[in-house]
N, C-alpha and C positions, 0 to 999 in steps of 0.2 A: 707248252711248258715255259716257256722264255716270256710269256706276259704275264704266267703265274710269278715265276721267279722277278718277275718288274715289278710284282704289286707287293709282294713282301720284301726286299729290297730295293725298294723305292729310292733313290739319293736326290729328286727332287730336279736337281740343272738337268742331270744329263737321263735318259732314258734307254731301257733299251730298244723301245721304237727305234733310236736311231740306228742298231746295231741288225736290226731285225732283216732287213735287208739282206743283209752280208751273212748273215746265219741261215737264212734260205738261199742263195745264191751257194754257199758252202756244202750245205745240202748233207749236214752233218749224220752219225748213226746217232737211236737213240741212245745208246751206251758214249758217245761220241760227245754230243750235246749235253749230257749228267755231267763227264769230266769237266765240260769246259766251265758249267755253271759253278761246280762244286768249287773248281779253281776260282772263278773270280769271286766267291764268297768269299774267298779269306783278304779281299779288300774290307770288307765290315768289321775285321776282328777288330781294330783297333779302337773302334768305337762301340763293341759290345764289352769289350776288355776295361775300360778305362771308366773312373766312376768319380765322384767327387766325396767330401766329405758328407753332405747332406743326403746323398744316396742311400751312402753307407749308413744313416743314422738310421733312417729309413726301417734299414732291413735288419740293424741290430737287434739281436732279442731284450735288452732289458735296455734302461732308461738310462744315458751315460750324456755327463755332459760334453758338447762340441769341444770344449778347449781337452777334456783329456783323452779322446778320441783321436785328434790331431797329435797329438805326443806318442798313441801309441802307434797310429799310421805310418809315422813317421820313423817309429823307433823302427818298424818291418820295412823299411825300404831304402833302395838306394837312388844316387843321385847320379846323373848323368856323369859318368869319369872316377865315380869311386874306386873303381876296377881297372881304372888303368893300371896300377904298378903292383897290381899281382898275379904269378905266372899262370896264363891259361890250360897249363897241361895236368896243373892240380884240380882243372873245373869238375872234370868226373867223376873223383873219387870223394870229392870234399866242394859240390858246386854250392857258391856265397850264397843262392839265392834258395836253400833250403831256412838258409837261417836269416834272410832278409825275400819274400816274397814278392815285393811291390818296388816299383819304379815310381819313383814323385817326379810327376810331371810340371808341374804348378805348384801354387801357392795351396790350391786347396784339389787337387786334384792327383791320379793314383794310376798307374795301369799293373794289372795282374796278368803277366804273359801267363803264367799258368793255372788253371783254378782251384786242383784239388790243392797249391800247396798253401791258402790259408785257410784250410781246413786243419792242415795239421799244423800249422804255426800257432794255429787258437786255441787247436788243443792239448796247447804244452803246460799253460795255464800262467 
């Protein structure tokens, strides 16, 4: 399971050959060894998460050019600190990130922590 799991999350330096080791020595169950895998998958989220502008043209359905694409990407996200100076205990009932989905990483780049919510930001029209 753990060489399958190496060869679809592959990261290239590091292997889990190295870990292989300590994962038979551990002598985990197999309900034991799911957990552990399932956990360190969510090291990959941030790189399946995160997309650039070209991605997304990509995968748009109709023909839109790059410069207003970027206006709208932009208009749906926020920038590291915009949220400072508003109180976190309104995030529940009223969370910012219904009405801005996307975190601008970059110049030309995006991460969607969550993915149904530009589904429904796109479909507000």
């Amino acid at each position: 399971m753990v060489k399958r799991y190496d060869v679809i999350f592959s990261q290239g330096e590091a292997s889990f050959e190295d870990i292989l080791p300590n994962v038979r020595e551990a002598a985990p169950t197999l309900k034991e060894l799911r957990f552990f895998l399932m956990q360190h998958s969510d090291l990959f989220l941030s790189d399946i998460f995160t997309f650039t502008i070209a991605e997304f043209a990509e995968i748009y359905p109709t023909d839109v050019e790059i410069s207003i694409l970027k206006r709208i990407l932009d208009h749906w996200s926020y920038h590291f600190g915009d949220l400072a100076n508003h109180n976190p205990e309104y995030f529940f009932m009223a969370n910012p990130i219904w009405v801005k989905p996307l975190i601008k990483l970059g110049e030309n780049s995006y991460f969607l922590p969550i993915i149904g919510l530009l589904v429904q930001v796109s479909g507000r029209g």
